[in-house]
N, C-alpha and C positions, 0 to 999 in steps of 0.2 A: 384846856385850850385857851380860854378865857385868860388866865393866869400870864400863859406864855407870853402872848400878845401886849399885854399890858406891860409885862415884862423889858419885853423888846422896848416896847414904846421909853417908859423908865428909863433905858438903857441910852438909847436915841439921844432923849433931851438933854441926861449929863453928859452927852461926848458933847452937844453942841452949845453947853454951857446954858442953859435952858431949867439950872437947880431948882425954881420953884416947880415947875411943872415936873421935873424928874419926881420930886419929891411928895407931891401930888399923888405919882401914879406909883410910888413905891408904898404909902399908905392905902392904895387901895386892893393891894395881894395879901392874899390871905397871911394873916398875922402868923412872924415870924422873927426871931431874933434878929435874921442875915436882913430881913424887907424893911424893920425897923431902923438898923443901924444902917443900911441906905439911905432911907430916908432924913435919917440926923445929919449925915455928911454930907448932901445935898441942901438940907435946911441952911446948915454950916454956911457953905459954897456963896449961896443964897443972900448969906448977911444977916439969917434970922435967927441968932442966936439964942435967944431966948427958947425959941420952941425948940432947936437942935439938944440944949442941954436938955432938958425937961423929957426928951424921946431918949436921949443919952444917961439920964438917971433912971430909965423907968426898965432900963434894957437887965433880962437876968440869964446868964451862960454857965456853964462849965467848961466851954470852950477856952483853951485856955493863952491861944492865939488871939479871937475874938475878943476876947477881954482887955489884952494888951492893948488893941486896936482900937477899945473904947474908952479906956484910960490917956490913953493919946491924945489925944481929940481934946 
């Protein structure tokens, strides 16, 4: 439930352009490829580039969508 909420919230502050704090609360769900890679494209958004790549190097998939996605970037 916890997760959810958090979630939502995350979700909130990228619509309102609000990327640190999206990013914030996308680091604070349980570790996960999709919460991490939020988190970087927010960092991105943000202008903090530095910590965006370094979340974006650290990322590992076999997805092979998500991959393209993070090669993007």
């Amino acid at each position: 439930m916890l997760d959810f909420n958090r979630l939502r919230g995350a979700n909130e502050a990228f619509k309102a352009s609000d990327y640190s704090k999206s990013a914030e609360e996308f680091e604070r769900l349980s570790p996960s490829v999709e919460s991490y890679y939020n988190a970087a494209v927010a960092r991105y958004k943000a202008g903090e580039y530095k910590k965006a790549v370094v979340i974006f190097a650290s990322l590992k998939t076999t997805d092979v969508s998500l991959k393209k996605n993070i090669f993007y970037n």
